[in-house]
DODRENKE-599380 format. One record per residue (C-alpha): residue number from 0; residue in one letter; x, y, z. Coordinates in nm, 4 decimals. Layout:
N
NODE    i  aa        c1        c2        c3
NODE  NUM   a         X         Y         Z
...
END
This chain:
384
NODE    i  aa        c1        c2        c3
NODE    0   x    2.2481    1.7237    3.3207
NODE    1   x    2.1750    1.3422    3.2891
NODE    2   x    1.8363    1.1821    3.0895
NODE    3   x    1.6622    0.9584    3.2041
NODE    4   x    1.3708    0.7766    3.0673
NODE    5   x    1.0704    0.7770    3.2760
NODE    6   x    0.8115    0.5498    3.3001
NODE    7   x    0.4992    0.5699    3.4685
NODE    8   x    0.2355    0.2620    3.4239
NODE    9   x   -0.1272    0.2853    3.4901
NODE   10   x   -0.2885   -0.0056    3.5203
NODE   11   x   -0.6222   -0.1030    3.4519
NODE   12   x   -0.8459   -0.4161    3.4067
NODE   13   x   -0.8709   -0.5672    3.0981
NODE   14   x   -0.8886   -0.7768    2.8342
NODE   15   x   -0.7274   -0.9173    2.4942
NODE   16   x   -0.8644   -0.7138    2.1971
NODE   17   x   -1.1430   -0.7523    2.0023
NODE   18   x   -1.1672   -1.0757    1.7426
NODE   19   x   -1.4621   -1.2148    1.6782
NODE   20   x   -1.6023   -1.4966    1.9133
NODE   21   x   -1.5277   -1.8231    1.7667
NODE   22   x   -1.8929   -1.9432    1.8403
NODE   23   x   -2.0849   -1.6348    1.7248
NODE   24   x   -2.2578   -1.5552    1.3955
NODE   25   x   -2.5471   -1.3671    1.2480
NODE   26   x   -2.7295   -1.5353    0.9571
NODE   27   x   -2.5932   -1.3054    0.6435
NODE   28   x   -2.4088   -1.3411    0.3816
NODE   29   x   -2.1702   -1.0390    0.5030
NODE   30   x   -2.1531   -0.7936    0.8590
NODE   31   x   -1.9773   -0.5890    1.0121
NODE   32   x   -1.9621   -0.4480    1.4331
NODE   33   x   -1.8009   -0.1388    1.5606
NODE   34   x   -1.7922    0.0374    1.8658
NODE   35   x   -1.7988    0.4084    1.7545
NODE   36   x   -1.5783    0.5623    2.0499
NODE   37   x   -1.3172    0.3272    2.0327
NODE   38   x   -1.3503    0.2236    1.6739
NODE   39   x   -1.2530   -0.0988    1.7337
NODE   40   x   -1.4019   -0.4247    1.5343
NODE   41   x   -1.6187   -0.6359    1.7827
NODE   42   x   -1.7160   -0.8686    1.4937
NODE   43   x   -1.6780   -0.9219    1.1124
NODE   44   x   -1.8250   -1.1600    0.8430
NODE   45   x   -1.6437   -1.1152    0.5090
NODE   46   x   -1.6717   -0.7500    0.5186
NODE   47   x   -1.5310   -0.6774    0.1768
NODE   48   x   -1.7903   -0.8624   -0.0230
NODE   49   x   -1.9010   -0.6538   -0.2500
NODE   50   x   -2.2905   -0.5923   -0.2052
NODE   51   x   -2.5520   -0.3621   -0.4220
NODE   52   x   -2.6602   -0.1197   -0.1002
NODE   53   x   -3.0111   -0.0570   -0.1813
NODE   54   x   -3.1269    0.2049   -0.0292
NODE   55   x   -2.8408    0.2383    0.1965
NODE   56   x   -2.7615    0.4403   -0.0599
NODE   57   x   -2.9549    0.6704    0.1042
NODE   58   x   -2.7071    0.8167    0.3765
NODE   59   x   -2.5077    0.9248    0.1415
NODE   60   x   -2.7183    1.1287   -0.0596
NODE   61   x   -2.8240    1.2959    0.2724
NODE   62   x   -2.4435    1.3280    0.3483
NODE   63   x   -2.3737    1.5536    0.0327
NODE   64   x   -2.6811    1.7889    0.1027
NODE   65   x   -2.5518    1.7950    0.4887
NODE   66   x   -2.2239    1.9012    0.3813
NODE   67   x   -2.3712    2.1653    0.1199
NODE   68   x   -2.5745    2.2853    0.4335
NODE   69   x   -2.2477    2.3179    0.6192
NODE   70   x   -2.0597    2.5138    0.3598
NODE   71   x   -2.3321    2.7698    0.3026
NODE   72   x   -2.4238    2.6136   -0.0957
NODE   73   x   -2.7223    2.4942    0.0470
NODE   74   x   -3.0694    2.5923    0.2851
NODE   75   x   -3.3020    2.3383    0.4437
NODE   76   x   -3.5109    2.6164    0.3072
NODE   77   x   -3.4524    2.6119   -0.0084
NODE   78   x   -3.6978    2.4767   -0.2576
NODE   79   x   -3.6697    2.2287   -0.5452
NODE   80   x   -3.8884    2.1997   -0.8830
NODE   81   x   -4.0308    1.8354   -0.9325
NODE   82   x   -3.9475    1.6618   -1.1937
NODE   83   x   -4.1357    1.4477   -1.4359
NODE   84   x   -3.8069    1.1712   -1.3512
NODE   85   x   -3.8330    1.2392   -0.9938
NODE   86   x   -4.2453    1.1948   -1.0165
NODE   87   x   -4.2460    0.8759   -1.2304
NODE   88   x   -4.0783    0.6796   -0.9513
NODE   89   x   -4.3235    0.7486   -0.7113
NODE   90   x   -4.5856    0.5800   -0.9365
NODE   91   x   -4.3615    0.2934   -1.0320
NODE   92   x   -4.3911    0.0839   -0.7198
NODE   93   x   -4.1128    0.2081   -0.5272
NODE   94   x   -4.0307    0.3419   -0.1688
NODE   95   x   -4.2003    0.7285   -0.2405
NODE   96   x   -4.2547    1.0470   -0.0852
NODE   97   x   -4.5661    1.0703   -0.3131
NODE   98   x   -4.4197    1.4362   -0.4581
NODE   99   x   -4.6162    1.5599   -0.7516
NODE  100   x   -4.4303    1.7110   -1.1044
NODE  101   x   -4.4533    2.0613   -1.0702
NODE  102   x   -4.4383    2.1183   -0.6926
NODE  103   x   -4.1550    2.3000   -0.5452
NODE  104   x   -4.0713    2.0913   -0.2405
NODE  105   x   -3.8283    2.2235    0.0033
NODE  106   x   -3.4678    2.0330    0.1267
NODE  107   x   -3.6008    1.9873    0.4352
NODE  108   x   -3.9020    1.8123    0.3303
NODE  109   x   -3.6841    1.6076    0.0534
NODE  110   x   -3.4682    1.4613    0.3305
NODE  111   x   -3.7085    1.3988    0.5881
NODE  112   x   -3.8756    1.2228    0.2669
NODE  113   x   -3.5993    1.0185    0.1913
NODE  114   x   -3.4490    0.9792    0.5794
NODE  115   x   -3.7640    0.8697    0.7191
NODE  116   x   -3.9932    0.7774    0.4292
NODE  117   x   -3.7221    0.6039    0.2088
NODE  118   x   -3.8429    0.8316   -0.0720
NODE  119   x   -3.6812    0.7528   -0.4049
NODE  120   x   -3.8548    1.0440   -0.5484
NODE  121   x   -3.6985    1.2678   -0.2917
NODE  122   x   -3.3694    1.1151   -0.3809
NODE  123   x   -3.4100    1.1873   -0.7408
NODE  124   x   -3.5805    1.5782   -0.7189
NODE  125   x   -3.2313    1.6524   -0.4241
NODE  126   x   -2.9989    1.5544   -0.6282
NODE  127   x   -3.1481    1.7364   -0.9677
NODE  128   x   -3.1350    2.0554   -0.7300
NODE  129   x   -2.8350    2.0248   -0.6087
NODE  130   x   -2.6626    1.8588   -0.9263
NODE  131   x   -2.8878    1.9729   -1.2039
NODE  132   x   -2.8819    1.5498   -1.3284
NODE  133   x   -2.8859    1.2504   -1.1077
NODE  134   x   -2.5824    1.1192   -1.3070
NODE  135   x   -2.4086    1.4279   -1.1992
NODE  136   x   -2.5084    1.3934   -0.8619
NODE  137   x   -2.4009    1.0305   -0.8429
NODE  138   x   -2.0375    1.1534   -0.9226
NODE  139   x   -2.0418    1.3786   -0.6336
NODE  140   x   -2.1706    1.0562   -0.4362
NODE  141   x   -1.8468    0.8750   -0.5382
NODE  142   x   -1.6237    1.1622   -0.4664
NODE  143   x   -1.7342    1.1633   -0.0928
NODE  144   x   -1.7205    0.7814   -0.0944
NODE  145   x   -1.3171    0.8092   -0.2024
NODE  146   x   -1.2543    1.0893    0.0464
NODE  147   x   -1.3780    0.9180    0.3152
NODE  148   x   -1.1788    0.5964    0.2322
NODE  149   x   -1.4703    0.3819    0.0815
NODE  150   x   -1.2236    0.1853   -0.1337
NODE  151   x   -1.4859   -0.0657   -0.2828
NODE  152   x   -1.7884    0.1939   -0.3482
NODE  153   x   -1.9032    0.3366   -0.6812
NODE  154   x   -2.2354    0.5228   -0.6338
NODE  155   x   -2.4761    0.5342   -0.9655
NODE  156   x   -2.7651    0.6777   -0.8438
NODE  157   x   -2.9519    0.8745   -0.5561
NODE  158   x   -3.1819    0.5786   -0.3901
NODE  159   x   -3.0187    0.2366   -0.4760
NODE  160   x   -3.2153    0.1097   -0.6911
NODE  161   x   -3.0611   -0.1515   -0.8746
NODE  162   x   -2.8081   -0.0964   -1.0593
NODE  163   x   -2.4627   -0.3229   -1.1018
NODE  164   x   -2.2075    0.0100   -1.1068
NODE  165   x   -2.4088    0.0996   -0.7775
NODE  166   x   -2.1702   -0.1166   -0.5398
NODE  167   x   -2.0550   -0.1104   -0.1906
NODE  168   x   -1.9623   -0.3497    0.0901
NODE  169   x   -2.0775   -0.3544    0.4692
NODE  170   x   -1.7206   -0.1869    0.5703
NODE  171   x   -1.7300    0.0882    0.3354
NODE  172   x   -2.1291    0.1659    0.4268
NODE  173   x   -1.9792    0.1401    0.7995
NODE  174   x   -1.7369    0.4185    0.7200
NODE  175   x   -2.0324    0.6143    0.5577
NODE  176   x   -2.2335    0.5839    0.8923
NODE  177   x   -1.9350    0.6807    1.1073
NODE  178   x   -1.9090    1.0028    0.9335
NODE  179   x   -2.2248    1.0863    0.9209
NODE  180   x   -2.3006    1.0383    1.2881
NODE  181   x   -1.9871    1.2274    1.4218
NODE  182   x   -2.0215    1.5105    1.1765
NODE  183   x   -2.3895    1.5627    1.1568
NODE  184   x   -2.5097    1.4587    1.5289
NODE  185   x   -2.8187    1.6862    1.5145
NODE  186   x   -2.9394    1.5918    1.1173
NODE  187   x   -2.8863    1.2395    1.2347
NODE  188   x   -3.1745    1.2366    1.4853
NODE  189   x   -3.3986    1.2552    1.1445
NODE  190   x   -3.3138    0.8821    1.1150
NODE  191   x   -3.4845    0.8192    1.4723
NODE  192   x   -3.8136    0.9279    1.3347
NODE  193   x   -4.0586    0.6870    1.3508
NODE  194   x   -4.3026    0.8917    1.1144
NODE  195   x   -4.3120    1.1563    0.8490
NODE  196   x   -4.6227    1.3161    0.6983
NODE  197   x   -4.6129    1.4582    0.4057
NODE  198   x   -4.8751    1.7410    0.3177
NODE  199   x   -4.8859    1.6415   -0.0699
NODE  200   x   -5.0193    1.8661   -0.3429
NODE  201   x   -5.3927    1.7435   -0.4000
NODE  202   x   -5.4655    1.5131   -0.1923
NODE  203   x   -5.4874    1.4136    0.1529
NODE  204   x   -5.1703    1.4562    0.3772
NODE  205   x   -4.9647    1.0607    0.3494
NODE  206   x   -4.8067    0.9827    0.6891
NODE  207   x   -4.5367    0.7143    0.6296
NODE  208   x   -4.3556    0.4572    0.9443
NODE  209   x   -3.9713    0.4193    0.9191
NODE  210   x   -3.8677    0.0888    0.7602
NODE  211   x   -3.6167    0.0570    1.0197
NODE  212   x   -3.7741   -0.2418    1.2501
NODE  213   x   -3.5051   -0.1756    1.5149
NODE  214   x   -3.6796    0.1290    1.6548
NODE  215   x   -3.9457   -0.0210    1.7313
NODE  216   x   -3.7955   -0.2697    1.9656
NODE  217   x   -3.6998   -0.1706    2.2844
NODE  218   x   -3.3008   -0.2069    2.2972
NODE  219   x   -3.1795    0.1319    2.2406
NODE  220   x   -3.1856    0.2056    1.8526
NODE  221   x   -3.1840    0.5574    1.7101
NODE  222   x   -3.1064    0.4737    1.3117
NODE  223   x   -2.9705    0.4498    1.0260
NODE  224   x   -3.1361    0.2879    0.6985
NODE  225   x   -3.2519   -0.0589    0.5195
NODE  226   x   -3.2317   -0.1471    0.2068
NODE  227   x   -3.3953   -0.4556   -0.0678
NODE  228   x   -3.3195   -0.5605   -0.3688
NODE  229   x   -3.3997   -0.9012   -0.5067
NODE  230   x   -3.0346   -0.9934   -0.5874
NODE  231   x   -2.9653   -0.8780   -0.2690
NODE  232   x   -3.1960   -0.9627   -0.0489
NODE  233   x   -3.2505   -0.7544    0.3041
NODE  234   x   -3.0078   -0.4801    0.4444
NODE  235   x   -2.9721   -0.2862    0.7300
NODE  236   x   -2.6894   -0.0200    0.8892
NODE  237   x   -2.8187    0.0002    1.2725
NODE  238   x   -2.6888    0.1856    1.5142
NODE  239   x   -2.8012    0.1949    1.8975
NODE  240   x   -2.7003    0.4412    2.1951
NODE  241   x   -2.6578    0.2935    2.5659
NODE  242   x   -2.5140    0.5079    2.8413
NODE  243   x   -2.3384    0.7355    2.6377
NODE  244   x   -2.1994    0.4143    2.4570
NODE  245   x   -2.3038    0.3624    2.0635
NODE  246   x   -2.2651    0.0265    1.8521
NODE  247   x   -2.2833    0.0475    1.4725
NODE  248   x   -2.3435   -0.2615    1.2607
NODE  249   x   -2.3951   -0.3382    0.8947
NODE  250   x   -2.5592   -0.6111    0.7616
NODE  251   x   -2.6305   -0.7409    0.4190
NODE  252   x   -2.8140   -1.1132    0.2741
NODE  253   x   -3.0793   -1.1185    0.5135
NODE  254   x   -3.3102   -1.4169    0.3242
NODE  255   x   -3.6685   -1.2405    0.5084
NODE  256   x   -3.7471   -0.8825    0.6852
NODE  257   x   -3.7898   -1.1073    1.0184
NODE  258   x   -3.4488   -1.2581    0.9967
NODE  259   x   -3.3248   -0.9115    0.9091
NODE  260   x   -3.4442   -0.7929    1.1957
NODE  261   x   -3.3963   -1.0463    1.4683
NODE  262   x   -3.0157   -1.1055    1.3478
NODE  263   x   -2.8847   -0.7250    1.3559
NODE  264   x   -3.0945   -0.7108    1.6940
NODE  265   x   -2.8903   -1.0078    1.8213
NODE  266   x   -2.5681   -0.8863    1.6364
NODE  267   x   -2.5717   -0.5514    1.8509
NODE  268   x   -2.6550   -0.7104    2.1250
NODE  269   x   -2.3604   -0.9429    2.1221
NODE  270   x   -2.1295   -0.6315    2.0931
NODE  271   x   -2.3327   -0.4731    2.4445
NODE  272   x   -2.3166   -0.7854    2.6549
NODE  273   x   -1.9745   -0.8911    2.5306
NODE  274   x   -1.7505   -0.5913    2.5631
NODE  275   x   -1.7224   -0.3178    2.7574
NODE  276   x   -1.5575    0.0156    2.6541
NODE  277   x   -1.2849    0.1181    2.8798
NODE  278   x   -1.1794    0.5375    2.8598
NODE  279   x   -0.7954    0.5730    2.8702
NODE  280   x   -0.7811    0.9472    2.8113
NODE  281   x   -0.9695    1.2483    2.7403
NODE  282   x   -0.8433    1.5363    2.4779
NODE  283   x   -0.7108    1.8496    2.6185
NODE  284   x   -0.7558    1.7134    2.9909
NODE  285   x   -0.4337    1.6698    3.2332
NODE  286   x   -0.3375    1.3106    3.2452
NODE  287   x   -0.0471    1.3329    3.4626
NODE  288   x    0.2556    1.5555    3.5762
NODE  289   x    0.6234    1.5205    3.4220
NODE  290   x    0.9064    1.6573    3.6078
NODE  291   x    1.1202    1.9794    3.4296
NODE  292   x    1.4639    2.1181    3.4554
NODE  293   x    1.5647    2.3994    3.5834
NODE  294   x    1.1492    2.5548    3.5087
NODE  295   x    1.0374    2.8288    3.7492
NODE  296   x    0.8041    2.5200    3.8355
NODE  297   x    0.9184    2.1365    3.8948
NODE  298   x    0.6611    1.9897    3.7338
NODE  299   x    0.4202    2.0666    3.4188
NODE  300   x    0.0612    1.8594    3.3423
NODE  301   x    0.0660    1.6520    3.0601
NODE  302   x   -0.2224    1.6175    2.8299
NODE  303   x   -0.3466    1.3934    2.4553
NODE  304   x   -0.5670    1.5834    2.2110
NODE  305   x   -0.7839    1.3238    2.1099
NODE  306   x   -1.0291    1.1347    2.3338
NODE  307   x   -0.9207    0.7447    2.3609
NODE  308   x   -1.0907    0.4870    2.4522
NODE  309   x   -1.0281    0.1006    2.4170
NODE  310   x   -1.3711   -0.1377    2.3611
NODE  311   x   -1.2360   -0.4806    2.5744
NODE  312   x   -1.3924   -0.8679    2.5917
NODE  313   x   -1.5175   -0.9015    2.9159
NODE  314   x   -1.4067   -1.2989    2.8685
NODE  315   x   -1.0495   -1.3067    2.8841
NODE  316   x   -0.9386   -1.0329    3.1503
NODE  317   x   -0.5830   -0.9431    3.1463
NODE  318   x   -0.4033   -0.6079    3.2054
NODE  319   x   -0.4040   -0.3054    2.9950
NODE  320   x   -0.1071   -0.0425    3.0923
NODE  321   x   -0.1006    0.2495    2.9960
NODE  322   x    0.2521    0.4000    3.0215
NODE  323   x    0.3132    0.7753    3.0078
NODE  324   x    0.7071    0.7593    2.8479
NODE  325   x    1.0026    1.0834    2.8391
NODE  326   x    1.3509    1.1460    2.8377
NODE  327   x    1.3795    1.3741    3.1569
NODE  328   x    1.3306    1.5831    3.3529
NODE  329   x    1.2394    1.7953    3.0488
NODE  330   x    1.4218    2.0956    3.0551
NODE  331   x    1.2534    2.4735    3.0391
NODE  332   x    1.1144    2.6552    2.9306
NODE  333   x    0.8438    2.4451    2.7816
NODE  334   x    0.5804    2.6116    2.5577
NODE  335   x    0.2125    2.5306    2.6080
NODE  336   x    0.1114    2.2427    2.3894
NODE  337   x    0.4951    2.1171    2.3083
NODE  338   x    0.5573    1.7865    2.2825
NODE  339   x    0.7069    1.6255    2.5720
NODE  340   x    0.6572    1.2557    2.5595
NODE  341   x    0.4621    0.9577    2.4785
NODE  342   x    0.1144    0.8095    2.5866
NODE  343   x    0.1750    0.4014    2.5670
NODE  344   x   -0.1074    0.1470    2.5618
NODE  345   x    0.0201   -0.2015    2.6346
NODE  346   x   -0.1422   -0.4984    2.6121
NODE  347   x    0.0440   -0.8704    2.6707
NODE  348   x    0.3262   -0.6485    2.6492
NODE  349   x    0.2308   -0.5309    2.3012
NODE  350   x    0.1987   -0.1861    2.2213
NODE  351   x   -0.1785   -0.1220    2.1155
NODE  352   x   -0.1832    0.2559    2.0695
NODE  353   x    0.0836    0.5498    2.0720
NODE  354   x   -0.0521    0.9189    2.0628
NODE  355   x    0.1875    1.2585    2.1893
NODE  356   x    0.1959    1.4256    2.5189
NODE  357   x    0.1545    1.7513    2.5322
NODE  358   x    0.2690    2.0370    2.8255
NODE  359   x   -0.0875    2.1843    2.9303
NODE  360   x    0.1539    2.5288    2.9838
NODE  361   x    0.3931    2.7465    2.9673
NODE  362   x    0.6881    2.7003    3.1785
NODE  363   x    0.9586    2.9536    3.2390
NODE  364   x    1.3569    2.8839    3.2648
NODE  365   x    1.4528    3.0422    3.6043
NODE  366   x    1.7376    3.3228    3.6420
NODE  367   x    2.1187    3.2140    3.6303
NODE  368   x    2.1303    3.2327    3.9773
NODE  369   x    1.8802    2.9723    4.0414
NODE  370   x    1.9857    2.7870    3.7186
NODE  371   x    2.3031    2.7289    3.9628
NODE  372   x    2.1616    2.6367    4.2694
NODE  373   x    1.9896    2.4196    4.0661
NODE  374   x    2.2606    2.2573    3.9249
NODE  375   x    2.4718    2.2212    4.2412
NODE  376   x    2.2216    2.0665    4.3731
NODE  377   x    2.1052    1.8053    4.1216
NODE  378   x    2.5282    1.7312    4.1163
NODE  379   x    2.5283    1.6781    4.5426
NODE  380   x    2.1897    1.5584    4.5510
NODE  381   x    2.0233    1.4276    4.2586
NODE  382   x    1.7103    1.6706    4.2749
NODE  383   x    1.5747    1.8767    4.0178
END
């Protein structure tokens, strides 16, 4: 039997991938743009300077109690003792819940209290529940940071507050938000809240606005968290949600709360009215047929597990092909999910992106009988 290499192209409109427009920049010292389906960069401003995160810090202290939920170690029901550490900050000027030494405060309450509220109380009475120390804690925060990749993070404490081994940079807290988004879609609406009342032990009940300034304007935001320190200046990871399409950026140097604002408003922005996010693929779902050998059937549906998509600049159209590449036919039988070829995108005749092709089912070698027919024909006639 002879191989061929087949080649089918798909072509769709497009553009050059995603650098940074020349002419565009945000007033901070360091940012960062993705577009969370594709995960492509839209734009970047020195994203490896090392920052102190402030209470970005934040996510990832909700991150470790989300994934204790999600093991089982841990109940949004479960109550926590206040501490006499965890109380003191809450009297010292900073962000608080307002939680009271002695009360027994429950994880849901703590995170909604440090989600919504910015509580660096809450911080501190979490992570001596779930850690027994902050210090302790803190390790665990570093831990996650180096499994997800955070290559320039050390985490010292709970909230952020300042401390110099407490260090990040806008690419690493971008990684922190991408995680927590995709793994934790439903805790994640917390950081959409634009309130949280808290019914504190005696006194009245404190009802406390988000410090995010992006949800109250009217462009699509649904999170994540600021941060300030006065070495730092102002911070922000944002995140918006358009048409099933979500931006993340991080931000960091902001000189005032109003330029902190208006810039990662104008940053996200840029990435909606710039790009546009093209789907290539969907996982699990028939992209196209291949042709098999001597298979009870001709042909079998090929298929990608993973959803792609491409984010292109709608600037500098071009075309994006998308090749679907085998040596065939392929001959039976074929199991269900074998490899079978190659899923090509192609841009300026560049290959962008390579992922597997995979048979969507089984297909059965026919009898001898037909195996000859088969064969006498492909030898007279060139079919399969």
């Amino acid at each position: 039997m002879k191989k061929f290499i087949f080649i089918i192209f798909i072509i769709l409109a497009s553009i050059s991938f995603t650098s940074a427009k020349a002419n565009f920049d945000i007033k901070a010292r360091t940012a960062i743009l993705q577009d969370f389906l594709s995960g492509e960069i839209l734009y970047e401003k020195d994203p490896d300077r090392s920052i102190y995160p402030a209470s970005m810090t934040k996510i990832m202290t909700a991150i470790i109690a989300f994934d204790l939920i999600k093991s089982g170690d841990l109940s949004l029901d479960d109550k926590f003792l206040i501490s006499e550490k965890a109380w003191r900050l809450s009297t010292a000027g900073y962000s608080s819940m307002f939680i009271m030494v002695g009360d027994e405060v429950s994880v849901i309450d703590l995170l909604r209290g440090i989600i919504v509220a910015s509580g660096n109380d809450a911080c501190i009475a979490l992570a001596e529940g779930i850690a027994g120390t902050e210090e302790e804690f803190a390790i665990l925060m570093t831990m996650k940071a180096k499994e997800l990749g955070m290559e320039n993070t050390n985490f010292a404490n709970s909230s952020g507050i300042n401390d110099p081994d407490n260090y990040s940079t806008v690419k690493d807290i971008l990684i922190m938000s991408n995680y927590l988004i995709k793994e934790y879609p439903d805790y994640y609406e917390w950081f959409s809240e634009k309130e949280f009342t808290w019914d504190r032990t005696g006194g009245d009940p404190i009802t406390q606005g988000n410090r995010n300034p992006l949800l109250y304007k009217n462009i699509g935001a649904d999170g994540i968290k600021t941060g300030y320190l006065a070495v730092e200046k102002y911070s922000l990871a944002s995140s918006l949600k358009r048409n099933n399409r979500r931006l993340i950026a991080v931000g960091s140097g902001f000189e005032t709360k109003r330029s902190r604002s208006r810039e990662s408003s104008k940053l996200l922005t840029y990435g909606l009215t710039n790009f546009d996010l093209i789907e290539i693929a969907k996982s699990k779902k028939p992209i196209d047929k291949i042709d098999v050998w001597q298979g009870k059937e001709s042909q079998v549906d090929v298929y990608v597990n993973q959803d792609i998509y491409k984010t292109i600049k709608k600037a500098q159209k071009r075309l994006l092909k998308i090749s679907i590449n085998y040596s065939g036919p392929v001959e039976a039988p074929i199991k269900k999910d074998q490899v079978v070829g190659k899923l090509k995108v192609v841009y300026d005749e560049n290959i962008i992106g390579e992922y597997d092709l995979y048979a969507a089912k089984e297909i059965k070698k026919v009898n001898i009988f037909s195996r000859l027919m088969k064969s006498l024909n492909y030898l007279i006639w060139g079919d399969v």
